[in-house]
KEVO-166743 format. One line per field, with one value per atom (N, C-alpha, C, O): x, y, z. Coordinates in nm, 2 decimals. Each point is the difference from the previous one (the first is absolute). Last residue first. Layout:
% residues N
X	c(X | ...)
Y	c(Y | ...)
Z	c(Z | ...)
This chain:
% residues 126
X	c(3.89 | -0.12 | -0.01 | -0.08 | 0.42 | 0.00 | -0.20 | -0.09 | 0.52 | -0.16 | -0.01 | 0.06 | 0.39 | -0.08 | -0.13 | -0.04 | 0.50 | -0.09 | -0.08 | 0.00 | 0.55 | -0.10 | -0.13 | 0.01 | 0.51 | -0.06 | -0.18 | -0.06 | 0.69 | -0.14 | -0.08 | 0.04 | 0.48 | -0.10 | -0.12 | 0.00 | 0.54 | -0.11 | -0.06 | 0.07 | 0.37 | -0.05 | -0.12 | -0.05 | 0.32 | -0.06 | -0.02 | -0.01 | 0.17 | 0.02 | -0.02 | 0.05 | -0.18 | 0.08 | 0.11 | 0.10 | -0.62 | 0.14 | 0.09 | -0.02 | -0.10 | -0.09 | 0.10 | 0.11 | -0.09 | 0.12 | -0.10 | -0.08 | -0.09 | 0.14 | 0.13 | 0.13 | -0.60 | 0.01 | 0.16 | 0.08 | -0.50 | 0.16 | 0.01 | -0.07 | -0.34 | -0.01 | 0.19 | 0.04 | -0.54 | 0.16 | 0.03 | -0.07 | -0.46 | 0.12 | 0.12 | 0.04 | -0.55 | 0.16 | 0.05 | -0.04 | -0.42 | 0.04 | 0.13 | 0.02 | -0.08 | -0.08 | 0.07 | 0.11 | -0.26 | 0.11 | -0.01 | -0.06 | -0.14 | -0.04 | 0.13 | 0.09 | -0.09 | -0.06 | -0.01 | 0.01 | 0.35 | -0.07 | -0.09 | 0.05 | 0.44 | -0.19 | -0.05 | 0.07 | 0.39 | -0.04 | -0.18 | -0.08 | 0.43 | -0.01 | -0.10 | -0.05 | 0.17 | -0.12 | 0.00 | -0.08 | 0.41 | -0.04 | -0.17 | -0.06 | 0.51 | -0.02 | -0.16 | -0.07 | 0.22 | 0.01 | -0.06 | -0.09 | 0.13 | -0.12 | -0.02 | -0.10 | 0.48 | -0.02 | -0.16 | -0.06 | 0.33 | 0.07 | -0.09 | -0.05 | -0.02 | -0.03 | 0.02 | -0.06 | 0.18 | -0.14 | -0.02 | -0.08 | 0.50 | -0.02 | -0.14 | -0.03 | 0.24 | 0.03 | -0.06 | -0.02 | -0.08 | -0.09 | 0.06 | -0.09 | 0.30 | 0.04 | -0.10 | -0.02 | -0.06 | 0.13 | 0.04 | 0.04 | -0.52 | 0.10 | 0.10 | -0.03 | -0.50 | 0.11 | 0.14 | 0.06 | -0.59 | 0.13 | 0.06 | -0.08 | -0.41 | 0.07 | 0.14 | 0.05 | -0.61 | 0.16 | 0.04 | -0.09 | -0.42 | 0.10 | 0.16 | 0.03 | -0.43 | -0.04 | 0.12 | 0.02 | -0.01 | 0.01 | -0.04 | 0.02 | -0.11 | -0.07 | 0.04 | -0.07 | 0.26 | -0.12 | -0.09 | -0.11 | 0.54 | 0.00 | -0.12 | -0.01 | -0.04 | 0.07 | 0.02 | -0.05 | -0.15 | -0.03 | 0.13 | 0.07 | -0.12 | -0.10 | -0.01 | -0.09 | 0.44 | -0.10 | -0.14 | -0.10 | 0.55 | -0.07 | -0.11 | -0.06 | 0.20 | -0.06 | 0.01 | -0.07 | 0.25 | -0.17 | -0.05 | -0.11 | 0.60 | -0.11 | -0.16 | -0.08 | 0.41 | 0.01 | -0.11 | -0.10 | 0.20 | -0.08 | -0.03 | -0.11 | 0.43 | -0.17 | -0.10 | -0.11 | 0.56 | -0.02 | -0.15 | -0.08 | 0.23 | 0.01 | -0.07 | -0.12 | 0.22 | -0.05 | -0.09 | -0.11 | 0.58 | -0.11 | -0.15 | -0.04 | 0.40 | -0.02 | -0.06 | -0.04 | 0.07 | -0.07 | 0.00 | -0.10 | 0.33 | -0.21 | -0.03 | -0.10 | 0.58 | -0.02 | -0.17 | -0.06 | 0.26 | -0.02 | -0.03 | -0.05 | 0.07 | -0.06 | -0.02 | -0.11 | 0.40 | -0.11 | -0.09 | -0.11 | 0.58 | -0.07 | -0.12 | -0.03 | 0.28 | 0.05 | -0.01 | 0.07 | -0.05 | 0.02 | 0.03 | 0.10 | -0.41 | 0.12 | -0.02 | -0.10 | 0.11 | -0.06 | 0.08 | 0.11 | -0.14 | 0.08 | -0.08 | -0.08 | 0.03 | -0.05 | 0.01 | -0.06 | 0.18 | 0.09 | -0.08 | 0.06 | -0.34 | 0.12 | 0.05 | -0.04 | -0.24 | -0.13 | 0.12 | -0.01 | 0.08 | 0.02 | -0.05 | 0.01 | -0.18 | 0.09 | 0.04 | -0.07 | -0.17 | 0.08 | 0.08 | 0.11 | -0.57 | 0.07 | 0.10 | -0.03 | -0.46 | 0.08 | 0.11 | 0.00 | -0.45 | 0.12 | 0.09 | 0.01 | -0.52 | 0.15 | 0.10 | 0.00 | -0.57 | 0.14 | 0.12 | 0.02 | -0.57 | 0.12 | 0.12 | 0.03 | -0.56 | 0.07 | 0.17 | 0.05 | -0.64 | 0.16 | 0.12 | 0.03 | -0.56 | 0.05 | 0.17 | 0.04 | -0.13 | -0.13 | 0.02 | 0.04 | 0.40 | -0.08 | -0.13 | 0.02 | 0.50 | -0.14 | -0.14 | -0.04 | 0.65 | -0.15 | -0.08 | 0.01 | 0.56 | -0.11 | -0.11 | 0.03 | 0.41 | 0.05 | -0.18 | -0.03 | 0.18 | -0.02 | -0.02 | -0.03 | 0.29 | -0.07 | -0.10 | 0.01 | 0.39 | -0.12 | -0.11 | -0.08 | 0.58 | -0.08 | -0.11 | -0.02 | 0.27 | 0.08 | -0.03 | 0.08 | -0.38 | 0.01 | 0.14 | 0.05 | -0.04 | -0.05 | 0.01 | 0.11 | -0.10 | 0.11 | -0.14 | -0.12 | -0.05 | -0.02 | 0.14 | 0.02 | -0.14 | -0.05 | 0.07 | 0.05 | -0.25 | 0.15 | 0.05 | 0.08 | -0.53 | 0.07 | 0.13 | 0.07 | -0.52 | 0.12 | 0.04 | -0.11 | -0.33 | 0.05 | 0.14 | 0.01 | -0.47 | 0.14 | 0.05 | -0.03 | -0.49 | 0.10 | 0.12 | 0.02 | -0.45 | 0.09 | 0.03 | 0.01 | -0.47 | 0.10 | 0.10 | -0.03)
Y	c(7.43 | 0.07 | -0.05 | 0.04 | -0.02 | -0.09 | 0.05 | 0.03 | 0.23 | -0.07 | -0.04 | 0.07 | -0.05 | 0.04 | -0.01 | -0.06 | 0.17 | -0.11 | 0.11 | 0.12 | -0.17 | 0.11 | -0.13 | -0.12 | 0.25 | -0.07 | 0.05 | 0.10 | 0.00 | 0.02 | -0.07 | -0.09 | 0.23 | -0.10 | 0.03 | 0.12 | 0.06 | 0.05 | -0.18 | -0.10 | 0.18 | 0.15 | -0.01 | 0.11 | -0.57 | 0.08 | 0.16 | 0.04 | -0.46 | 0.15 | 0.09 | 0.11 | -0.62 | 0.05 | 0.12 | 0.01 | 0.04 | -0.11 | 0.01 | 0.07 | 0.34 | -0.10 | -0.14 | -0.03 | 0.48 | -0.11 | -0.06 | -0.01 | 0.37 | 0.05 | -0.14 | 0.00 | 0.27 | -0.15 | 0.03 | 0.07 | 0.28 | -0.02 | -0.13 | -0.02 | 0.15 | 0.01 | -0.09 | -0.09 | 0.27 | -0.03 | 0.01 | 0.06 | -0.18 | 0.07 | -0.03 | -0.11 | 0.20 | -0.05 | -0.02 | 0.07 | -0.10 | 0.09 | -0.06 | -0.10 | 0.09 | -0.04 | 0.04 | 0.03 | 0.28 | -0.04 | -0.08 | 0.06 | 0.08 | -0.04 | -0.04 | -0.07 | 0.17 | 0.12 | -0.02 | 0.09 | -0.39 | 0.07 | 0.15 | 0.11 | -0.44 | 0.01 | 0.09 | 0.09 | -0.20 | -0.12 | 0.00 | -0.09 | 0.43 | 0.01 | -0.16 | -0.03 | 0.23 | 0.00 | 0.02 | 0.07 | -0.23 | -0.06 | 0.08 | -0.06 | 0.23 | -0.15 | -0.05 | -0.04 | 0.43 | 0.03 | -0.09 | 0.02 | -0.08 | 0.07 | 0.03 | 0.02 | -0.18 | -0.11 | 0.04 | -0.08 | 0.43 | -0.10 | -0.07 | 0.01 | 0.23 | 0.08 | -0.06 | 0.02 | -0.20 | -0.01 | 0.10 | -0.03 | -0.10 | -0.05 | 0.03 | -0.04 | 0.14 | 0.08 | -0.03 | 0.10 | -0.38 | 0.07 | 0.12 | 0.07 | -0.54 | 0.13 | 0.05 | -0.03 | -0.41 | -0.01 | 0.13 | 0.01 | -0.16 | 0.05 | -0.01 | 0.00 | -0.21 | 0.01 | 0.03 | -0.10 | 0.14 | 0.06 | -0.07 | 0.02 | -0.16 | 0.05 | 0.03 | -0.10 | 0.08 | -0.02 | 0.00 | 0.03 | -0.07 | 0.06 | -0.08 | -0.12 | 0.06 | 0.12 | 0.07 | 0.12 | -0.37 | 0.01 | 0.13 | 0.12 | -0.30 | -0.07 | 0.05 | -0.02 | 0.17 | 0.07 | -0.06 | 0.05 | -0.26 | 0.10 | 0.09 | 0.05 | -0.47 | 0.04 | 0.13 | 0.03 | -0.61 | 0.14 | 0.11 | -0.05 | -0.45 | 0.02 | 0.14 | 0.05 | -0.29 | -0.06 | 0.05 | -0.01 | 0.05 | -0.13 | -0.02 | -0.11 | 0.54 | -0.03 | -0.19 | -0.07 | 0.34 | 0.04 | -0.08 | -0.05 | -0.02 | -0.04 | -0.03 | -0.10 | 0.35 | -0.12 | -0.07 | -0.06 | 0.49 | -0.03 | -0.12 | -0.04 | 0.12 | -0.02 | 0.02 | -0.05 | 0.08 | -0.11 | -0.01 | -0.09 | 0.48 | -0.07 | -0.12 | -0.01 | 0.31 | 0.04 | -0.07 | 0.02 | -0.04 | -0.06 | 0.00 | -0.10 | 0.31 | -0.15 | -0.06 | -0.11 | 0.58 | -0.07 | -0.15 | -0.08 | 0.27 | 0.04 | -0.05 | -0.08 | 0.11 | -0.14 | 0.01 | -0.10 | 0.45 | -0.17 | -0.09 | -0.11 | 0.55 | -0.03 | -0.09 | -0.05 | 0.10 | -0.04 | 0.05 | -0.04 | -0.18 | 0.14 | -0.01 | -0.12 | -0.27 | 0.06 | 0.15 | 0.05 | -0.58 | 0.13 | 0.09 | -0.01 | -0.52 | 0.12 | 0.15 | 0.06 | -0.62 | 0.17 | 0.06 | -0.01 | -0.52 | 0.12 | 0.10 | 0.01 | -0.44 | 0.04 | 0.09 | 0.02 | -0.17 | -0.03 | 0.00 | -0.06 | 0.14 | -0.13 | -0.01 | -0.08 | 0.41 | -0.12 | -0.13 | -0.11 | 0.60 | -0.05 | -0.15 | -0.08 | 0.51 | -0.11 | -0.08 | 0.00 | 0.41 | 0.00 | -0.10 | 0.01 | -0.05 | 0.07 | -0.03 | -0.09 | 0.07 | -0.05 | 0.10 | 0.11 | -0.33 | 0.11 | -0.08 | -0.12 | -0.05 | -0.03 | 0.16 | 0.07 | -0.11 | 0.04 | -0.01 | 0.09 | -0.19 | 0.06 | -0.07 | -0.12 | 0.17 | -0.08 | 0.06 | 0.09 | -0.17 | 0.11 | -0.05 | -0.09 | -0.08 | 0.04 | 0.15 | 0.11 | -0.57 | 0.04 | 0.14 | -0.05 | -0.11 | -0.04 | 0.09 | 0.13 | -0.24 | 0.02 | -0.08 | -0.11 | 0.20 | -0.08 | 0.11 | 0.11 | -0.12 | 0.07 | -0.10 | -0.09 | -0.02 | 0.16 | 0.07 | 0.11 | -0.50 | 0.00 | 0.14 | 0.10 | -0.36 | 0.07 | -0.04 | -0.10 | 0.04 | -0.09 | 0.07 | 0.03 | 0.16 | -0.06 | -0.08 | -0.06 | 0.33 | -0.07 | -0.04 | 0.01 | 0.03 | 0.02 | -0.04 | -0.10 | 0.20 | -0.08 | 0.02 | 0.03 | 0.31 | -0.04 | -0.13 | 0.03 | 0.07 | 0.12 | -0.08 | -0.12 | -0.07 | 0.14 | 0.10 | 0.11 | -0.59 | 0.01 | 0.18 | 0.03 | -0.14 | 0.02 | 0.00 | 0.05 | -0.15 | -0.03 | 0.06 | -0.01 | -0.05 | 0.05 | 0.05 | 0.12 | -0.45 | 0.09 | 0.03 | -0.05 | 0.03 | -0.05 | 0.07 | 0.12 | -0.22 | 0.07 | -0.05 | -0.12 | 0.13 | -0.08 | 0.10 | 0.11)
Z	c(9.22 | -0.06 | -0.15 | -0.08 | 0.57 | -0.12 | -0.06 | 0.08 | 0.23 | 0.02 | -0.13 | -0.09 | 0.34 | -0.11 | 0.06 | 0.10 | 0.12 | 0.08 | -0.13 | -0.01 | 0.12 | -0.03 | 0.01 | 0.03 | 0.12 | -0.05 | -0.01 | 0.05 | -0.06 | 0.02 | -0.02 | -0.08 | 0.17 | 0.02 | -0.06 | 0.01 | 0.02 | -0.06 | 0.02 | -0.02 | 0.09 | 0.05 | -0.03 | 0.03 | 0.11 | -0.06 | 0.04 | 0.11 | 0.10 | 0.02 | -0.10 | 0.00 | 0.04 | -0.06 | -0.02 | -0.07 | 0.24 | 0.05 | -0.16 | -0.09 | 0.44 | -0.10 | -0.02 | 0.04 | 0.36 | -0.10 | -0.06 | 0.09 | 0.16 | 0.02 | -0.07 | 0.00 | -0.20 | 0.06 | 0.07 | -0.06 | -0.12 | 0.02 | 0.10 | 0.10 | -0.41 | 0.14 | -0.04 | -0.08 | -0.13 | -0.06 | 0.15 | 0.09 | -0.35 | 0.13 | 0.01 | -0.03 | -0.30 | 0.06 | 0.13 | 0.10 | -0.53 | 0.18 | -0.01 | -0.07 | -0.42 | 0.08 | 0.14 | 0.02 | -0.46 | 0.03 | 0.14 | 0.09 | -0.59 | 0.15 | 0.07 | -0.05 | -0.43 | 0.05 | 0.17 | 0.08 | -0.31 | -0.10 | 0.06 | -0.02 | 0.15 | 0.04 | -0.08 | -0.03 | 0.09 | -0.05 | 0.03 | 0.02 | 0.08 | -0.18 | 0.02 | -0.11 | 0.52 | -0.06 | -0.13 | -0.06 | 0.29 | 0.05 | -0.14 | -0.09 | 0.09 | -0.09 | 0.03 | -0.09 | 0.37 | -0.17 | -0.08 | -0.08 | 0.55 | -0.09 | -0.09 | -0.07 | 0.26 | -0.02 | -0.05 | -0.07 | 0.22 | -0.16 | -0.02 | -0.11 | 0.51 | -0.13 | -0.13 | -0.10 | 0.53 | 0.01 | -0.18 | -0.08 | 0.32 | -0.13 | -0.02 | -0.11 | 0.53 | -0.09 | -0.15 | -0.08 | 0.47 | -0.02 | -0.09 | -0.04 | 0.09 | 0.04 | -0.08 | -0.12 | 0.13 | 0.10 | 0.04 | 0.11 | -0.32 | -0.02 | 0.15 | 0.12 | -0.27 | 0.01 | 0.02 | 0.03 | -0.17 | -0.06 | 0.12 | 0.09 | -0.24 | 0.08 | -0.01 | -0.06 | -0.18 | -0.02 | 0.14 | 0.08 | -0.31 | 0.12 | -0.02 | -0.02 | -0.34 | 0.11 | 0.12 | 0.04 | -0.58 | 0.13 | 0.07 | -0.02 | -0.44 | 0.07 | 0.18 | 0.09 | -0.51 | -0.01 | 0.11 | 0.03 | -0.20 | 0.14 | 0.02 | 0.11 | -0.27 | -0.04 | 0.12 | 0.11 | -0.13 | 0.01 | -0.11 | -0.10 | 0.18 | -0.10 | 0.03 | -0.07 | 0.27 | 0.04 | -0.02 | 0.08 | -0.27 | 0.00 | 0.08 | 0.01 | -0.10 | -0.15 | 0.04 | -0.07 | 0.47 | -0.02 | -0.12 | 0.01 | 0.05 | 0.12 | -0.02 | 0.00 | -0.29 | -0.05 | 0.11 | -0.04 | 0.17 | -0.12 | -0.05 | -0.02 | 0.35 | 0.06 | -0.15 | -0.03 | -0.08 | 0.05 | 0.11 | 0.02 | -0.21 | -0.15 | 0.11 | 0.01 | 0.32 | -0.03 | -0.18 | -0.03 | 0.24 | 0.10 | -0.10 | -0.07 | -0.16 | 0.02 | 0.11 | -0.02 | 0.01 | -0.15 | 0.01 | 0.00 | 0.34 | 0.04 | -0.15 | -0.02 | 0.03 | 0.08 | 0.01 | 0.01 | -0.21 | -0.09 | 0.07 | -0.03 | 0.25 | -0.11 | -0.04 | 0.00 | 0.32 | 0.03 | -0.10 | 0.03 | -0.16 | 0.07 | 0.06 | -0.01 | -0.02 | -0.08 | 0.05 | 0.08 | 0.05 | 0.07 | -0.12 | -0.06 | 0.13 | -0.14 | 0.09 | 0.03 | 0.15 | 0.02 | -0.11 | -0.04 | 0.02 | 0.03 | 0.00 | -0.09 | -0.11 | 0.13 | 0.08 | 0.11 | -0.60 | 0.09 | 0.19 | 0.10 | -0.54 | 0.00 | 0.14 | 0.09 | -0.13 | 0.00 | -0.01 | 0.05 | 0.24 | -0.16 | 0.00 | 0.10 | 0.23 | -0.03 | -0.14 | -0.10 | 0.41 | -0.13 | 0.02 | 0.06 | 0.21 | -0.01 | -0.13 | -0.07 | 0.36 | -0.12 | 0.02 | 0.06 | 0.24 | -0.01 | -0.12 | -0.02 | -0.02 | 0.15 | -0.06 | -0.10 | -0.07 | -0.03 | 0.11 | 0.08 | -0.14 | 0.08 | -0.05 | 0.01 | -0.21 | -0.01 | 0.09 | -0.06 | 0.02 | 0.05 | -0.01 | 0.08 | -0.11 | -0.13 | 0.05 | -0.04 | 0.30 | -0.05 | -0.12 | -0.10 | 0.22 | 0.14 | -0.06 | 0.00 | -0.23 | 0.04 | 0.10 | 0.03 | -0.09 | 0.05 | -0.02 | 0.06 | -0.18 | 0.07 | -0.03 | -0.07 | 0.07 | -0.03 | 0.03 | 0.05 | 0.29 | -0.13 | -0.08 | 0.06 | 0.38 | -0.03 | -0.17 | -0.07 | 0.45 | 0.00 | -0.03 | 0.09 | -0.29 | 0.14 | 0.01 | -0.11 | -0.28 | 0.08 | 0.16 | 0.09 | -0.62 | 0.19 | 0.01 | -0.06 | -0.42 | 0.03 | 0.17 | 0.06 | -0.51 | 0.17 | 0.04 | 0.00 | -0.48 | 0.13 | 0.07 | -0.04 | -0.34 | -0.05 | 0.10 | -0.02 | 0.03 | 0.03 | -0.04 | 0.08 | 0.17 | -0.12 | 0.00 | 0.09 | 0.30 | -0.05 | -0.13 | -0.06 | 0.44 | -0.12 | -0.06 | -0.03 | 0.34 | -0.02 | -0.14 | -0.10 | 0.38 | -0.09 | 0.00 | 0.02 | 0.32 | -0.10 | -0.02 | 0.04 | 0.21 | -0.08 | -0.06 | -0.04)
């Protein structure tokens, strides 16, 4: 059985999708990206701010669907230019405490929206 899991909190799917499902205690995280929650718009700023605001909004994700980031095991990155791989490490592991969960960052040659930054991540719920 699963359940889905929605926040207005978070960019609502621009596809036949949903921002994420749990499925027995895991809960998977759709690709997120820096969008703004009014207009719909991609926010092009730096890729710093743009990985913080990715990054705020899978939070919003995980806390509706009862986890936190202490809950994920595997991420995946993303990126338009594998230059940014140092920046987006910066922001990325301010949002983890001692564990840090498996990854993989991997250069996309367009995301949508043409976004620089995607990610999505898959909790274990406990």
């Amino acid at each position: 059985m699963k359940k889905i899991v929605n926040t207005t909190n978070a960019p609502s799917p621009i596809g036949p999708y949903n921002q994420a499902i749990i499925a027995g205690n895991i809960m998977f995280i759709s690709g997120t990206i820096a969008m703004d929650l009014n207009s719909k718009q991609l926010i092009k700023t730096t890729i710093k701010e743009e990985t913080k605001i990715v990054m705020d909004y899978i939070g919003e994700i995980l806390k509706a669907g009862g986890c936190s980031y202490e809950n994920v095991a595997k991420s995946t990155i993303f990126l338009n230019d594998m230059n940014n791989f140092v920046h987006v490490n910066e922001v990325y592991a301010s949002y983890f405490k001692d564990e840090f969960p498996a990854r993989a960052t991997i250069q996309a040659a367009r995301l949508p929206k043409d976004a620089n930054i995607e990610i999505s991540v898959e909790a274990i719920i406990f």
